[in-house]
MIDOSE-1310 file (N, C-alpha, C; in nm, 2 decimals, decimal comma, always signed):
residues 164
xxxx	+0,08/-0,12/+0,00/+0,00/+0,00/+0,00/+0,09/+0,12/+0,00; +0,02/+0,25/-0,09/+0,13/+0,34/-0,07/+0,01/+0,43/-0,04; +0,08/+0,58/-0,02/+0,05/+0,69/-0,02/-0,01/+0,73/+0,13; -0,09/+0,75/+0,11/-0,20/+0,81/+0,27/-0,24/+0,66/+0,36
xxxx	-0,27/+0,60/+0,30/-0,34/+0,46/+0,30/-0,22/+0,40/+0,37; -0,14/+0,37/+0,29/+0,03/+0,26/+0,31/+0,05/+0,33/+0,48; +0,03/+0,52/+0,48/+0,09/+0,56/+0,57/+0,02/+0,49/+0,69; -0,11/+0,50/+0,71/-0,21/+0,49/+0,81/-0,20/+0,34/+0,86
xxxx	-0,19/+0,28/+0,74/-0,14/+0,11/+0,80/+0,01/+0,09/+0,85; +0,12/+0,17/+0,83/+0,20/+0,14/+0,92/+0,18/+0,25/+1,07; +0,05/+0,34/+1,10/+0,10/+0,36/+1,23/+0,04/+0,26/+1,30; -0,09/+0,19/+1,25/-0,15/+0,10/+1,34/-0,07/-0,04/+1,32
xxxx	+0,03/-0,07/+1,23/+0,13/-0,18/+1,26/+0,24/-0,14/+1,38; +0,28/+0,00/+1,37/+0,34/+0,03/+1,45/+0,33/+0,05/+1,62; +0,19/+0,11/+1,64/+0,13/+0,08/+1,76/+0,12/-0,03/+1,82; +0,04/-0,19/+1,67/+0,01/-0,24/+1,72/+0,16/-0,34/+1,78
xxxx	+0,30/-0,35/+1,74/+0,43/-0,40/+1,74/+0,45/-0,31/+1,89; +0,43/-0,20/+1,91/+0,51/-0,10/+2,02/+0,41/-0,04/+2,10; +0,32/-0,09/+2,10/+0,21/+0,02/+2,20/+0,28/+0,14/+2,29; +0,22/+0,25/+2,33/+0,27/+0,33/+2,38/+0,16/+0,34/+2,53
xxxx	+0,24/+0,40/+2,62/+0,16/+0,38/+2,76/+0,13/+0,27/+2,79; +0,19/+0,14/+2,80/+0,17/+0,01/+2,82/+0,23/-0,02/+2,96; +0,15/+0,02/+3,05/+0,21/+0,04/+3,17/+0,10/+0,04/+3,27; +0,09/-0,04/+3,40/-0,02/+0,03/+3,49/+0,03/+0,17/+3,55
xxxx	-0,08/+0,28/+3,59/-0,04/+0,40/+3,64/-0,05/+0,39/+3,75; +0,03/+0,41/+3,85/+0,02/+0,47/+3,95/-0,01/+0,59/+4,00; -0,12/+0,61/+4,05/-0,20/+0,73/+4,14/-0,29/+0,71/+4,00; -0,37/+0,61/+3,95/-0,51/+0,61/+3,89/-0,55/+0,63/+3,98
xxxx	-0,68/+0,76/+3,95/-0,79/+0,74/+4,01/-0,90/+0,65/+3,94; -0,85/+0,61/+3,85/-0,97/+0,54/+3,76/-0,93/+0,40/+3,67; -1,04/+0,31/+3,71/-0,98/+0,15/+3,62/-1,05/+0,11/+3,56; -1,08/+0,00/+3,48/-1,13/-0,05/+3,46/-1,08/-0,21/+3,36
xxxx	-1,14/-0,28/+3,34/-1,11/-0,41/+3,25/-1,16/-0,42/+3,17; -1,15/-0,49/+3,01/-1,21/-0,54/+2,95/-1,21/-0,60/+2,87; -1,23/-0,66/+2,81/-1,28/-0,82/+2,72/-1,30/-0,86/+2,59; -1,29/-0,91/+2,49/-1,30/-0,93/+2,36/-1,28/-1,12/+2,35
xxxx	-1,37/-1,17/+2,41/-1,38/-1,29/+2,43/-1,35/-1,38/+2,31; -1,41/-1,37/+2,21/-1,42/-1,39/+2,05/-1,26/-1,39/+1,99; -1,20/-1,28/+2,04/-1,03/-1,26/+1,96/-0,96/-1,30/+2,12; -1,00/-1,28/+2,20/-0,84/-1,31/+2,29/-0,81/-1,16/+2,35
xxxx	-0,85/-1,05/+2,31/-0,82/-0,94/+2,35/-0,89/-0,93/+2,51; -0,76/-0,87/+2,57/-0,85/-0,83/+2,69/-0,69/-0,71/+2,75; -0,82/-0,63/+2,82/-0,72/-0,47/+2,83/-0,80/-0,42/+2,95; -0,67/-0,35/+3,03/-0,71/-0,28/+3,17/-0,67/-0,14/+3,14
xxxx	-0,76/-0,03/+3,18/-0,72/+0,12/+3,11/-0,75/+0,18/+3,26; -0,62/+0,25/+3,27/-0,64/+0,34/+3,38/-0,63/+0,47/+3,33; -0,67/+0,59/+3,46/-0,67/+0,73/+3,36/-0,63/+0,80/+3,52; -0,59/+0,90/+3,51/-0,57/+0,98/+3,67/-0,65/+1,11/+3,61
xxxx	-0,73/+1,14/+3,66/-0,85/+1,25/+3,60/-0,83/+1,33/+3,70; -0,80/+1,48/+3,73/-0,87/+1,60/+3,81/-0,92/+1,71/+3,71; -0,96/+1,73/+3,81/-1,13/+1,85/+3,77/-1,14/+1,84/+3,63; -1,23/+1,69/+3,63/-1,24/+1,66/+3,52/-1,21/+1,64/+3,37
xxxx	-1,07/+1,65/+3,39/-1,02/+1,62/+3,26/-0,86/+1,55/+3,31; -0,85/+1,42/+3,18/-0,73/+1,32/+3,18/-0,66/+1,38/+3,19; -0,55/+1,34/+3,27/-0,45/+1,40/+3,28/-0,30/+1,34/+3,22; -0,36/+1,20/+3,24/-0,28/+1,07/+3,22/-0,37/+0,96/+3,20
xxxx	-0,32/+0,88/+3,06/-0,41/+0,74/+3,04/-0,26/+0,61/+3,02; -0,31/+0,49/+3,07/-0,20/+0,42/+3,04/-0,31/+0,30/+3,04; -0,24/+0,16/+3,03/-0,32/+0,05/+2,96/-0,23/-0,07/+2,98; -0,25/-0,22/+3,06/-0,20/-0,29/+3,02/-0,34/-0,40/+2,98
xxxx	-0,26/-0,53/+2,92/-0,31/-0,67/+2,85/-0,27/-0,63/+2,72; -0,31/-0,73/+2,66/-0,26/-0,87/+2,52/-0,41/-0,83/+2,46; -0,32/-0,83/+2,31/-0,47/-0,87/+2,21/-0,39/-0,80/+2,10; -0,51/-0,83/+1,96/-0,47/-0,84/+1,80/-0,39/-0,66/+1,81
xxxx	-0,31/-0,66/+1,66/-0,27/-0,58/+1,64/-0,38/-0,42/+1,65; -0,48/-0,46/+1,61/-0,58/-0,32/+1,60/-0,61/-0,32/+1,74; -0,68/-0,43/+1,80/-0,69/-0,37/+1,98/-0,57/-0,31/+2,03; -0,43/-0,35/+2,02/-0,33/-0,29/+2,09/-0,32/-0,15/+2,05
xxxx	-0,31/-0,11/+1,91/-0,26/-0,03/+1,85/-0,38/+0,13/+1,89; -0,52/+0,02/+1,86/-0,63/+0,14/+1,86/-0,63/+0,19/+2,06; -0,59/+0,06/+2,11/-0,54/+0,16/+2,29/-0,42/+0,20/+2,29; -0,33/+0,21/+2,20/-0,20/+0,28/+2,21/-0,25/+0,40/+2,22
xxxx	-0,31/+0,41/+2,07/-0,33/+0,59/+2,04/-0,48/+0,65/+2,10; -0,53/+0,57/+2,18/-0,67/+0,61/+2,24/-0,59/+0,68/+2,39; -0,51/+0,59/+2,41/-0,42/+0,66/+2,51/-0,36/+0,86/+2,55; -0,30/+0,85/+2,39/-0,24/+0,93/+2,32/-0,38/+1,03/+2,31
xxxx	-0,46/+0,96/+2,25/-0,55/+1,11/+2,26/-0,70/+1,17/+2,32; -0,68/+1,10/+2,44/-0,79/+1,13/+2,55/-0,68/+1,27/+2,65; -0,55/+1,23/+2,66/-0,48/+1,30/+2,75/-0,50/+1,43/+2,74; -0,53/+1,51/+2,85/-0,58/+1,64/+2,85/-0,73/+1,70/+2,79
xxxx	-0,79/+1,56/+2,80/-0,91/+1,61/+2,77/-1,06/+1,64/+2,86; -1,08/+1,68/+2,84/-1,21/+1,70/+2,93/-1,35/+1,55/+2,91; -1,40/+1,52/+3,02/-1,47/+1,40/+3,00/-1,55/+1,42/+2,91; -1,62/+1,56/+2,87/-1,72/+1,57/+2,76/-1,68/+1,55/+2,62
xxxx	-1,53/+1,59/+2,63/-1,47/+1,57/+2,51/-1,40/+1,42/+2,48; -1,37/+1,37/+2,57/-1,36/+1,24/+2,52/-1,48/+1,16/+2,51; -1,60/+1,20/+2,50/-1,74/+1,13/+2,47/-1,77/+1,17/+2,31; -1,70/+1,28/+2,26/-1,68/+1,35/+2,16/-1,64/+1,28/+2,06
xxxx	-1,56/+1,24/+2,11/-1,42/+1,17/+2,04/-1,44/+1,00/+2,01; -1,51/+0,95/+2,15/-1,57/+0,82/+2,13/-1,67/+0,80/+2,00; -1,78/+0,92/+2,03/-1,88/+0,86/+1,91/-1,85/+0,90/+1,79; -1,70/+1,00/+1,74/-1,68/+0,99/+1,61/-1,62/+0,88/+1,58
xxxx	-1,54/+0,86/+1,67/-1,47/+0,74/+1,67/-1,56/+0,60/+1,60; -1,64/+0,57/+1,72/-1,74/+0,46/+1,68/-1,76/+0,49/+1,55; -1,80/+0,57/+1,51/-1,86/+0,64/+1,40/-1,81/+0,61/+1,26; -1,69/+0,64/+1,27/-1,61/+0,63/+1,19/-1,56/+0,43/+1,21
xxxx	-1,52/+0,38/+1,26/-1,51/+0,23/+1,23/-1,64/+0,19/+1,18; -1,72/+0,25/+1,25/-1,85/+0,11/+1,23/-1,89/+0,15/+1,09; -1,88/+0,24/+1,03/-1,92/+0,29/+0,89/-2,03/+0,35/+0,88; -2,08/+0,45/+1,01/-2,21/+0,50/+1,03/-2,21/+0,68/+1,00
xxxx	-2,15/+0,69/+0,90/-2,15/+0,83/+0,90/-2,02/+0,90/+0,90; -1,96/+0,90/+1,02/-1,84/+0,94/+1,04/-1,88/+1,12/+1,08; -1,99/+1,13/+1,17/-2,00/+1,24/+1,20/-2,02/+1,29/+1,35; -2,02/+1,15/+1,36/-2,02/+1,11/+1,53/-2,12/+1,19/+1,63
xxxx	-2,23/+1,18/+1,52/-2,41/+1,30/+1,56/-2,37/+1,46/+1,56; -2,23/+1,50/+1,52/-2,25/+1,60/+1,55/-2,27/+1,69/+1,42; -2,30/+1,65/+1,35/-2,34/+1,75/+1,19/-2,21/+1,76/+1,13; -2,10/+1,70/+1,16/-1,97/+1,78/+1,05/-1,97/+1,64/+0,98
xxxx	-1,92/+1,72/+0,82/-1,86/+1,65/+0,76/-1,82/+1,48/+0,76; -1,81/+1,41/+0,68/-1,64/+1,33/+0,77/-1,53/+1,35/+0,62; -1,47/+1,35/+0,70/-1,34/+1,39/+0,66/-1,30/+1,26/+0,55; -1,19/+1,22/+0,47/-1,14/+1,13/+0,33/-1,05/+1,08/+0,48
xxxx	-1,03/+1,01/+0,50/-0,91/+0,94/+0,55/-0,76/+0,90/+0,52; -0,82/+0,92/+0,33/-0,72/+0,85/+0,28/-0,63/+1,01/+0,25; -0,71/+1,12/+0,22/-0,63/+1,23/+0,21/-0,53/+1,32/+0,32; -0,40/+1,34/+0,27/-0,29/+1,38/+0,37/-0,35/+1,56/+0,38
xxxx	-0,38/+1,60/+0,26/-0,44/+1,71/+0,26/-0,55/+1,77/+0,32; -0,65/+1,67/+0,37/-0,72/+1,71/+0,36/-0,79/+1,77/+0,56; -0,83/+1,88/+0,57/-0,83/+1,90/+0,70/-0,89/+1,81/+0,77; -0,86/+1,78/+0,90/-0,91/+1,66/+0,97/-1,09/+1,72/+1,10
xxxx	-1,13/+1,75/+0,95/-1,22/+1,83/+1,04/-1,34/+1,71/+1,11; -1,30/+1,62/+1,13/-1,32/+1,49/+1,25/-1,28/+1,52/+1,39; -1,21/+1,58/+1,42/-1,07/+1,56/+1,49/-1,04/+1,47/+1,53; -1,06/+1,36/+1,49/-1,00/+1,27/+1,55/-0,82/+1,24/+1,51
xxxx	-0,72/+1,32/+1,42/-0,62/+1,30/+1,43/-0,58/+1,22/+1,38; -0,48/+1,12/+1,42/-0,43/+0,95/+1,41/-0,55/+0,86/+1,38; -0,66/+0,91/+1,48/-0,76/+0,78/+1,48/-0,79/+0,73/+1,37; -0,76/+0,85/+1,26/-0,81/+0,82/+1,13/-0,78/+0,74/+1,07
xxxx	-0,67/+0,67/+1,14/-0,58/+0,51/+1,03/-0,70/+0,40/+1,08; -0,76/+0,43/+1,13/-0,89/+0,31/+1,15/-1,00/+0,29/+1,10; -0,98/+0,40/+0,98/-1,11/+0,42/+0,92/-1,18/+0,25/+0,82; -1,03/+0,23/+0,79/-1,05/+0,09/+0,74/-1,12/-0,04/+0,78
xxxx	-1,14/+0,02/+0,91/-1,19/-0,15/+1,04/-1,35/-0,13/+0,99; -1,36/-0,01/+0,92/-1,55/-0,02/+0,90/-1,59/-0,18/+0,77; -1,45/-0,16/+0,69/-1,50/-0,25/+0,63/-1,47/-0,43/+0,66; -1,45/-0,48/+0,74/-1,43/-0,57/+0,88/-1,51/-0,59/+0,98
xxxx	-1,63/-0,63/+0,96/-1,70/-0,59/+1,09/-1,63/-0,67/+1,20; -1,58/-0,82/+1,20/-1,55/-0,86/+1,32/-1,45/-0,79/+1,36; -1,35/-0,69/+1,28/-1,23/-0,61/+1,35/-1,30/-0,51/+1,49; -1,42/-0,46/+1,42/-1,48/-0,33/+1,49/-1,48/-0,39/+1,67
xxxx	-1,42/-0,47/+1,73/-1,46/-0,53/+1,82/-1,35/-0,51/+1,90; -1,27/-0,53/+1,84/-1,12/-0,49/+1,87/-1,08/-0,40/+1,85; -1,06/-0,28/+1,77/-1,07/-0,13/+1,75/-1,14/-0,06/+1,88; -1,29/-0,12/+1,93/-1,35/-0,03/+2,03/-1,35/-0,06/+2,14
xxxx	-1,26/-0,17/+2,19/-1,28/-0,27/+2,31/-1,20/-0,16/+2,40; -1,10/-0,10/+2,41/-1,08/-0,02/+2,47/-1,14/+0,15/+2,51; -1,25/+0,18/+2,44/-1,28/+0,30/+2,45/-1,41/+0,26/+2,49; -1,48/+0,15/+2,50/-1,62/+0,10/+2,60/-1,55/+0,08/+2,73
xxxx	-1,38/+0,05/+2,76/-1,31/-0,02/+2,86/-1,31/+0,14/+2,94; -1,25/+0,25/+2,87/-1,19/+0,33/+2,91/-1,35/+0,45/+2,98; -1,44/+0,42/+2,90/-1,58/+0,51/+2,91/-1,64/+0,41/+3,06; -1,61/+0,27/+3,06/-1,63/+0,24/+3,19/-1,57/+0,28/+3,32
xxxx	-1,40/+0,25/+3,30/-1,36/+0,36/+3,36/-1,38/+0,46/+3,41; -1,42/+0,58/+3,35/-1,49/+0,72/+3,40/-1,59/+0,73/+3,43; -1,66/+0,66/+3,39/-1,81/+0,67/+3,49/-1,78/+0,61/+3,58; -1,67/+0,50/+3,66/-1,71/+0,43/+3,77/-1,70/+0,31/+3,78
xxxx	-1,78/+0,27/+3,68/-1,87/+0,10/+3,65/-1,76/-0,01/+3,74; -1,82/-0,09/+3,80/-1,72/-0,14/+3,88/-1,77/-0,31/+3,82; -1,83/-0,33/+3,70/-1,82/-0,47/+3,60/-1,74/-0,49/+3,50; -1,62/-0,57/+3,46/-1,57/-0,60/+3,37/-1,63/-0,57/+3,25
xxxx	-1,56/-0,47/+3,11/-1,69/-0,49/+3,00/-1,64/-0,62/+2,90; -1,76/-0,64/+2,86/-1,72/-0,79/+2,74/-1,78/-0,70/+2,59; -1,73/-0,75/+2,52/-1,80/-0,71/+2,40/-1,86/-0,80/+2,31; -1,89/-0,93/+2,39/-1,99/-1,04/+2,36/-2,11/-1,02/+2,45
């Protein structure tokens, strides 16, 4: 694969080979687990949150190259965000794998994925190398296993999530 495309598949090869924040945190205020029974993926996401916004996200467990890679950079880009905005970010997110728009309910656009040019008026950034998991549905399981992990997390939820 070349160009935009080639590019986006080596960061999620690269993620998924080297995760980043693969580490439990110390002084989490926030945990949670969760599950991908079907692939083998399973992932613990901690976050240390004051006055409401991440301050710090880190993540440990095992699983396919797109679960690790898509909690590498889910890592990478919740940090410094405020909780409303990482709910932001979730449903473009979703949005964009599942093949539902890619507007994530908020009326914009979705942005070409495949264009280097082109403004990322998603914001979703990096996430955009995932745009490809829409056409995969069983991938979509593993791409979002961490951001249902990480949304339980901040609310609290004190149940393992499964994505079966």
């Amino acid at each position: 694969m070349s160009g935009a495309g080639g590019l986006y598949q080596e960061l999620i090869l690269d993620h998924g080979r080297r995760p980043r924040n693969l580490r439990a945190l110390e002084g989490a205020t926030r945990h949670a687990d969760g599950d991908n029974p079907l692939c083998g993926d399973h992932v613990t996401v901690y976050a240390r949150v004051e006055d409401g916004v991440v301050r710090e996200a880190t993540f440990t467990g095992q699983g396919c190259a797109i679960s690790q890679a898509s909690t590498s950079l889910m890592t990478e880009a919740v940090r410094g965000k405020t909780l409303a905005e990482i709910e932001v970010i979730y449903g473009r997110f979703h949005d964009l794998v599942t093949g539902h728009g890619g507007d994530g309910g908020a009326g914009v656009p979705s942005a070409d994925p495949g264009s280097e040019d082109n403004e990322d008026v998603l914001g979703l950034g990096k996430l955009r190398a995932f745009s490809g998991v829409a056409e995969f549905p069983m991938r979509v399981k593993c791409a979002t296993l961490a951001w249902h992990t990480l949304r339980a997390a901040l609310s609290g939820a004190d149940k393992p999530v499964s994505t079966e």
